[in-house]
C-alpha positions in Angstrom: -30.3 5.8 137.9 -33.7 6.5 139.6 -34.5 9.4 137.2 -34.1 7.0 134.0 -36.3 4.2 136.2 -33.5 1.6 137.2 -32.9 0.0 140.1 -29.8 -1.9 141.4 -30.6 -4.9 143.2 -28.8 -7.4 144.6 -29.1 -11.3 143.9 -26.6 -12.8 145.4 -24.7 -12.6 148.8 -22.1 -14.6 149.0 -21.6 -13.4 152.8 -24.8 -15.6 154.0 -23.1 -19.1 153.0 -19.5 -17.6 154.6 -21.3 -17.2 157.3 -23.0 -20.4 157.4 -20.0 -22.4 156.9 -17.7 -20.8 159.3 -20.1 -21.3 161.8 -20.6 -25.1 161.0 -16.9 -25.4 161.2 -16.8 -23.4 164.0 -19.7 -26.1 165.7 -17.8 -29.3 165.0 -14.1 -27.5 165.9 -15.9 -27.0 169.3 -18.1 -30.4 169.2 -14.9 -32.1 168.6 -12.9 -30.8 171.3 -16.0 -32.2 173.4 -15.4 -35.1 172.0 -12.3 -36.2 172.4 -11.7 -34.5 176.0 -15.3 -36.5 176.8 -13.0 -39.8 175.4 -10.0 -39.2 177.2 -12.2 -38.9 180.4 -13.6 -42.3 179.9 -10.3 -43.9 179.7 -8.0 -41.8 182.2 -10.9 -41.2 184.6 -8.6 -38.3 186.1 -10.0 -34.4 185.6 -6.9 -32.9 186.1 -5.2 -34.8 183.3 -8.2 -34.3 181.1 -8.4 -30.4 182.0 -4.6 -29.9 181.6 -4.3 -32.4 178.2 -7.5 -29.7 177.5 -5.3 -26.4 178.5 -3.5 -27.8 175.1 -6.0 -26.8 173.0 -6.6 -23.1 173.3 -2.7 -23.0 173.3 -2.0 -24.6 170.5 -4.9 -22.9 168.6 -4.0 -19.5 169.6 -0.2 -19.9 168.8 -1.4 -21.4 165.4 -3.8 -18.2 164.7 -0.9 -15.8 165.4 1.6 -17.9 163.5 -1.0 -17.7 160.3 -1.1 -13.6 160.9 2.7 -13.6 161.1 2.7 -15.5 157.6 0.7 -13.3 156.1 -2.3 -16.1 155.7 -6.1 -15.0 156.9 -8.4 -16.9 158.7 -11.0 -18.6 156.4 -13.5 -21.6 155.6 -10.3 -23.9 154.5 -7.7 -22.8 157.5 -10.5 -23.1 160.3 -11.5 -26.9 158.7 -7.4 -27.6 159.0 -7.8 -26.5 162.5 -10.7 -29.2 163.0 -8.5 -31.6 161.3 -5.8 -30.2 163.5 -7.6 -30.4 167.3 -7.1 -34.6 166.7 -3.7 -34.2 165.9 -2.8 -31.9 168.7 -4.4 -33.7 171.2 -2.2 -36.8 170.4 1.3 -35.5 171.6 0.2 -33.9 175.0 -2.1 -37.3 175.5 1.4 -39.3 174.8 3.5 -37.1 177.4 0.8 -37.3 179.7 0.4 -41.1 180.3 4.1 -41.8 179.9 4.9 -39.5 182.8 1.6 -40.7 184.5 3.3 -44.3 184.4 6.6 -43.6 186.1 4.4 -41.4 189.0 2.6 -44.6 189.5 5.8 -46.8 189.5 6.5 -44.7 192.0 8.8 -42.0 190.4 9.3 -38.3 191.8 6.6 -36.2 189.8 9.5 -34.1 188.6 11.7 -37.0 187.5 8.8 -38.7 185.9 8.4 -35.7 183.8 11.7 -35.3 182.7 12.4 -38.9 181.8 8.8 -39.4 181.0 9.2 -36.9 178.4 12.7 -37.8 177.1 11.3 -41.7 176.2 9.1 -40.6 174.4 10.4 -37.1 172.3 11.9 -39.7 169.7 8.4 -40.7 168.6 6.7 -37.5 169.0 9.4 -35.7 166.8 9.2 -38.7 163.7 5.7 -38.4 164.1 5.6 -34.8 163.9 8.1 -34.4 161.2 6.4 -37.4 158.9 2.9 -35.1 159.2 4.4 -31.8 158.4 6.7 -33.5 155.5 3.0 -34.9 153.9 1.4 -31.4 154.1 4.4 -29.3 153.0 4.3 -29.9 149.7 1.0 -29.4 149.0 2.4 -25.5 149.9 4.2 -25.6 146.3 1.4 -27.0 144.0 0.7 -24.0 141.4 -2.7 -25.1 140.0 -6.0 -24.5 141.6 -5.3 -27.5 144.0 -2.3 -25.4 145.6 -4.6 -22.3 145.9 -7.5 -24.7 147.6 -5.5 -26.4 150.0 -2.4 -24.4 151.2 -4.3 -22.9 154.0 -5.6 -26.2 155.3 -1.8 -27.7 154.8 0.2 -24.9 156.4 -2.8 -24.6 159.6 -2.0 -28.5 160.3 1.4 -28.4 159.3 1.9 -25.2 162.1 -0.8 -26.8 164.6 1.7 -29.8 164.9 5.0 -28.7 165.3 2.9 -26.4 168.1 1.6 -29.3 169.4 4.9 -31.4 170.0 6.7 -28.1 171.6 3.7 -27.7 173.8 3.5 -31.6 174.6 7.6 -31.6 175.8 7.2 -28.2 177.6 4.1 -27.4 179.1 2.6 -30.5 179.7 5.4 -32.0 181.8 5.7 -29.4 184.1 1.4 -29.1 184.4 1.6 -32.8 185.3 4.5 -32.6 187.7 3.0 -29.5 189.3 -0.6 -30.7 189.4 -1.4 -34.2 188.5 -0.6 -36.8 190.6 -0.9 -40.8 189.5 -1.7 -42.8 192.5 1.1 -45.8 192.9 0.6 -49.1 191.4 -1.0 -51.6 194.1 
């Protein structure tokens, strides 16, 4: 091409505004976890509850990366904003487990009692709650059109981040709090 006096050049890089909005997600993924853990601090006053309701996170998010590989699904601009979206939701179920069990410590419950019945009051709720977020994102999976290609990524990431979530919030989280959280008793 040089010997006939042409040049390639390139005019557009589509990598530069990739890059620029992974990264903003990226920011406000992180910003919000800040956020809300900063929240939960204000209200429970109580690290260890805030770090372990924190532990969550990572979990949940790394589960929900390797469930997307196992699907087949890469990690882009629209998964990573359903994992924003997702970092609310996920906080919710461990937050629930957590103050129920907190309650019966400070009614003066054995931690490891609190955490079983603490749990089993509440997995009712977190199960309809889970299922009726999954069953509103599911079907956005099966849309055809343009809409289906645009937001079954964000759909399936939240969808998965959930049901993470809720096994997470009846597993880990009762066991954390009865190993390492302790509620003082009522006065």
């Amino acid at each position: 091409l040089k010997e006939m006096g042409l040049t390639i050049q390139q005019s557009f890089d589509p990598a530069l505004f990739i890059n620029q909005a992974i990264n903003l997600v990226s920011s406000n993924l992180f910003a919000g976890v800040l956020l809300a853990l900063g929240v939960l601090w204000l209200f429970l006053r109580h690290t260890r509850a805030v770090l372990l309701v924190g532990l969550t996170i990572p979990i949940c998010l790394l589960s929900t990366f390797i469930t997307l590989e196992l699907t087949g699904r890469t990690l882009n601009v629209i998964s990573l904003a359903g994992l924003a979206f997702g970092v609310g939701m996920v906080l919710d179920a461990a937050i629930i487990v957590l103050e129920n069990v907190l309650r019966l410590q400070e009614r003066g419950a054995l931690p490891q009692d609190a955490a079983s019945i603490g749990t089993r009051e509440v997995w009712p709720a977190l199960v309809a709650s889970t299922v009726t977020t999954v069953a509103i994102f599911v079907p956005v999976l099966f849309l055809q059109d343009a809409e289906g290609q645009l937001f079954a990524d964000l759909a399936l990431t939240i969808s998965i981040a959930n049901v993470i979530s809720m096994f997470v919030a009846v597993t880990v989280v009762p066991v954390a709090v009865a190993r390492w959280v302790k509620a003082p008793p009522l006065k």
